[in-house]
C-alpha positions, 0 to 999 in steps of 0.5 A: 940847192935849198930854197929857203932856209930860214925867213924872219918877220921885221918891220924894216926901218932906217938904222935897223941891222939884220945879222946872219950867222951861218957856216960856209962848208965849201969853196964853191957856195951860194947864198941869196938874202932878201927884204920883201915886202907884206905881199911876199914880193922882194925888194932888194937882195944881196946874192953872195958866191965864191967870187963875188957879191952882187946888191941889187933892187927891184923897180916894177919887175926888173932888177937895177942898180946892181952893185957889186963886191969882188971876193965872197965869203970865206970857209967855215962860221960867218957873220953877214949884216945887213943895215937898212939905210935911209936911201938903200941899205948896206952889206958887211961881210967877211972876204976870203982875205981875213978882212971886212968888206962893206958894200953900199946900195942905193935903193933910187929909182927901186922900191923903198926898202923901208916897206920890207916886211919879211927878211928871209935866208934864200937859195943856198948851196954849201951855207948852213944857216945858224940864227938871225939877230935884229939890232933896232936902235928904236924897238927897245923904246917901243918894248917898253912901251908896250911893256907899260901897256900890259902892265896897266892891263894885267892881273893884279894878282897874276902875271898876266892879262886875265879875263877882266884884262881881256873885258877891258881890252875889248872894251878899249878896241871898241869889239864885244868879246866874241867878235872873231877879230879879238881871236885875229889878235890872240892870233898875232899875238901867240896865245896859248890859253883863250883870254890869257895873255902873258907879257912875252905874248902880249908885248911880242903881239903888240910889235908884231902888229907895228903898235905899242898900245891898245889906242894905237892898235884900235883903228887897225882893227878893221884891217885885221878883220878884213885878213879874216874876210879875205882869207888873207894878209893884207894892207898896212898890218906886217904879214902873219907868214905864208898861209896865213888864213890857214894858220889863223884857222889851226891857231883857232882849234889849238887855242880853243883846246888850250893846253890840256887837251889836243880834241876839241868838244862838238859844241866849241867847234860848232862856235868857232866854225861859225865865227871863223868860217862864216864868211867863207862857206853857206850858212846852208852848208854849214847847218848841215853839217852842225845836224850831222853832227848833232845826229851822230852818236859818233863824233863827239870831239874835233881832232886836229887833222878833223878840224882842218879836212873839214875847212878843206872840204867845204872849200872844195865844195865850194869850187864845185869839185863834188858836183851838185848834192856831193854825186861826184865825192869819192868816198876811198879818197883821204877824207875822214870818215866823219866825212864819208859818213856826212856825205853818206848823210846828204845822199840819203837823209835818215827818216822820221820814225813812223808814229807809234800805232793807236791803242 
């Protein structure tokens, strides 16, 4: 069996139909779909095999209402849709008899379906996934929606928000520019380039995060500081995918490199791990680790693979994994050598040059 092969972000609604297309490979087969909910949990599932399909919900941690459909889906391309209703939702599929199937499930005493966040493509044997397709009679209203609203910030002479664009919008969401919580947006957003964002980003970002304007957008913005705070996703916003702390904090070297570049200056990594990881690691330890840096004729530029030992390696230092003063680091372990040599560092601070003799 594969476990998962495919999970797709959503904000579930009445009317909303989830297409999946894939192809059955052999007679004995299993396929689990799931809706879950922002913390990963599942809602309801639609299990498929051979002989049978079942539906069920999740009601504080029991499977009920289960409901189910004899004859499972044929050999070769299929078509599964799975509508969301205002009490449950829905499954059409194709049987082994050449016809179309429906099965019905209320969600009743189970969780509402309508909080599901993350659709996903689970626990296959002899299903190859293909593609999904969402069907949301109301997004395309909303698209335009927030359409208009990047039209209104865009440059004119450019076809996308700018630098004046992103002034305004933080003017607008009541932040300063620097605040690490216009990043979490960017974030969410997909930018590729710091304070450029084009229409797919922007528009994409904005549905993302549930909203069409920056008005609607602005009294979330202290839940999206908090995903930062607690190194997590948390509250009403849609999930940004497992690991999302971890995703946020790679996002920041890709986006502070941009698109020309895959090092990251010393200078710029000092400013985004004050503003990233600030509220995670001592101040203490983070100064540390800047005069290192600032004494080292060596490490002038942050790789990719640098920049994410070293959020691993303070957080280890966090646990107490290295004992006091880094007496238990290893140093032919697989940290880089910038490390070794800063743990090197704190075992034996270099001394001040002795004063030249008098004349």
């Amino acid at each position: 069996k594969t476990k998962m092969q495919m999970q797709k972000q959503l904000n579930a609604k009445p009317g909303m139909k989830i297409k999946v297309f894939g192809n059955v490979t052999g007679y004995y087969f299993s396929l689990q779909l799931q809706l879950r909910d922002p913390q990963g949990h599942c809602l309801c599932r639609a299990n498929f095999s051979q002989n049978c399909v079942v539906l069920s919900c999740q009601s504080r941690g029991r499977w009920v209402n289960e409901t189910r459909a004899s004859g499972g889906l044929p050999e070769g391309n299929v078509t599964i849709e799975f509508l969301i209703t205002p009490r449950g939702f829905e499954v059409s599929y194709p049987n082994r008899g050449g016809d179309k199937t429906e099965c019905k499930m209320s969600h009743g005493s189970g969780n509402d379906v309508t909080k599901g966040r993350v659709f996903a493509v689970e626990e296959t044997s002899s299903f190859d996934f293909s593609k999904f397709e969402i069907d949301d009679p109301a997004e395309g209203e909303a698209r335009q929606a927030a359409k208009r609203e990047f039209m209104r910030l865009k440059d004119p002479n450019e076809p996308m928000i700018s630098i004046a664009g992103t002034e305004q919008m933080c003017q607008e969401l009541g932040v300063e520019p620097d605040d690490v919580v216009m990043l979490v947006v960017a974030w969410r957003c997909h930018c590729k380039e710091m304070c450029e964002w084009t229409e797919e980003e922007f528009v994409d970002g904005l549905r993302a995060m549930d909203v069409t304007s920056l008005s609607q957008l602005r009294p979330k913005m202290a839940e999206l500081r908090r995903d930062v705070q607690q190194g997590g996703t948390r509250g009403s916003l849609p999930p940004a995918g497992p690991g999302s702390f971890q995703d946020f904090y790679m996002f920041a070297h890709r986006l502070s490199c941009g698109k020309r570049s895959p090092i990251l200056g010393v200078q710029s990594a000092r400013q985004m791990w004050r503003l990233i990881l600030g509220d995670h690691i001592p101040s203490a330890k983070l100064e540390s680790w800047f005069r290192f840096l600032e004494s080292s004729k060596e490490y002038k530029n942050i790789t990719r693979d640098t920049w994410d030992q070293i959020r691993r390696f303070f957080m280890a230092d966090k646990d107490g994994q290295f004992g006091t003063d880094f007496a238990q680091y290893d140093a032919s372990g697989a940290w880089p050598n910038c490390i070794d040599d800063y743990v090197e560092w704190i075992r034996h601070p270099p001394q001040p040059a002795a004063p030249a003799p008098a004349q």
